[in-house]
C-alpha positions as CSV (number, residue, x, y, z in Angstrom):
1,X,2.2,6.0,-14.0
2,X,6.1,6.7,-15.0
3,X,4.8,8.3,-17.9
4,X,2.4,10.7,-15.3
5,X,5.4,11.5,-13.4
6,X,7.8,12.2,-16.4
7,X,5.1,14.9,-17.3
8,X,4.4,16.3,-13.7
9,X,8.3,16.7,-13.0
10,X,8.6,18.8,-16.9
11,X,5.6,20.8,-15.5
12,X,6.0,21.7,-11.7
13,X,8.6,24.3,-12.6
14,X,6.2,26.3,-14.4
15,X,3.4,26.2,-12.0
16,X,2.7,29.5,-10.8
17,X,-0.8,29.7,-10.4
18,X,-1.8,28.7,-6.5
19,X,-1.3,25.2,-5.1
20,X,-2.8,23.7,-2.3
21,X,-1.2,20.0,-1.2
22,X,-2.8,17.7,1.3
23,X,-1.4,14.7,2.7
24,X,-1.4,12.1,4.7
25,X,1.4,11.1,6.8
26,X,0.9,7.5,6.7
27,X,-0.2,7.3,3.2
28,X,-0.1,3.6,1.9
29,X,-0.5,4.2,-1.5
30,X,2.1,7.3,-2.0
31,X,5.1,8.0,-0.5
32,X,4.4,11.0,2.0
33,X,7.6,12.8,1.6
34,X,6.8,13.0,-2.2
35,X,4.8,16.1,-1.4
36,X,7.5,17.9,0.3
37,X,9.7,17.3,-2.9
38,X,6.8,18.8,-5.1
39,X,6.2,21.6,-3.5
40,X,9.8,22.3,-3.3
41,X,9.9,22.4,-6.8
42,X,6.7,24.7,-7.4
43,X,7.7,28.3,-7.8
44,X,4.3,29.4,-7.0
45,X,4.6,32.3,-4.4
46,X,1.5,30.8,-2.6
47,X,1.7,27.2,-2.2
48,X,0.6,25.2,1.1
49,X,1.4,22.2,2.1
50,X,-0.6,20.3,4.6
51,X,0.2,17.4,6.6
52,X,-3.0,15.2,7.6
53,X,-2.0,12.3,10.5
54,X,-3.9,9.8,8.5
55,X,-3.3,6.0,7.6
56,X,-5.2,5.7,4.3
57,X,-4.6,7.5,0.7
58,X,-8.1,8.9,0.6
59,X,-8.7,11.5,3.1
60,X,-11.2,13.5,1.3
61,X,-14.2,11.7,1.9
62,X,-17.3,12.7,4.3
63,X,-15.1,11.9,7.7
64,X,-12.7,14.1,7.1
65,X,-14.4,17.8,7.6
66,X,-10.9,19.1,8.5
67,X,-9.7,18.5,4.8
68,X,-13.0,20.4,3.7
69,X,-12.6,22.8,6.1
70,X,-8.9,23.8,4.7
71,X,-9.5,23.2,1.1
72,X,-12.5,26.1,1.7
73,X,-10.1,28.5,3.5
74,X,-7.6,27.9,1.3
75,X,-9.9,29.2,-2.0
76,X,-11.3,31.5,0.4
77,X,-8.0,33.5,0.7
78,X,-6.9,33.1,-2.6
79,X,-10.1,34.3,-4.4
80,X,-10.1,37.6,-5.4
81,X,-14.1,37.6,-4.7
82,X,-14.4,35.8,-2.0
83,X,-15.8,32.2,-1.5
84,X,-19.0,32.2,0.3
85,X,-19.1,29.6,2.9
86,X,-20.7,26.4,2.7
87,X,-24.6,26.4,3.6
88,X,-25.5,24.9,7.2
């Protein structure tokens, strides 16, 4: 795990491709306000951060539509073609 976060601190200044982070505010597993310090250091001009009032580390799972719901919009608007929405 060091090792993973030796590499990700080298790369995040040179992230400029979009960047979408999700998390949870009562994340057991990770510290929550470690996503506010990566996207501080992304120079990405369109980054997101979202803040999920959740009390677990997995919050993608079928329960959570919300997450769906902004991952979509989130590829949606940063998709040169478009991305269709999902089928009923």
């Amino acid at each position: 795990m060091r090792r993973f976060i030796e590499v990700y601190q080298a790369v995040l200044p040179h992230v400029t491709l979009p960047v979408l982070l999700i998390q949870a505010r009562g994340d057991p597993t990770v510290r929550p306000e470690s996503a506010q310090q990566i996207y501080d250091r992304l120079p990405s001009s369109h980054k997101q951060l979202l803040w999920k009032e959740r009390n677990r580390h997995v919050i993608v799972s079928p329960h959570d539509a919300d997450v769906h719901r902004d991952i979509l919009t989130f590829l949606q608007h940063q998709s040169p073609l478009g991305v269709p929405p999902p089928p009923p």
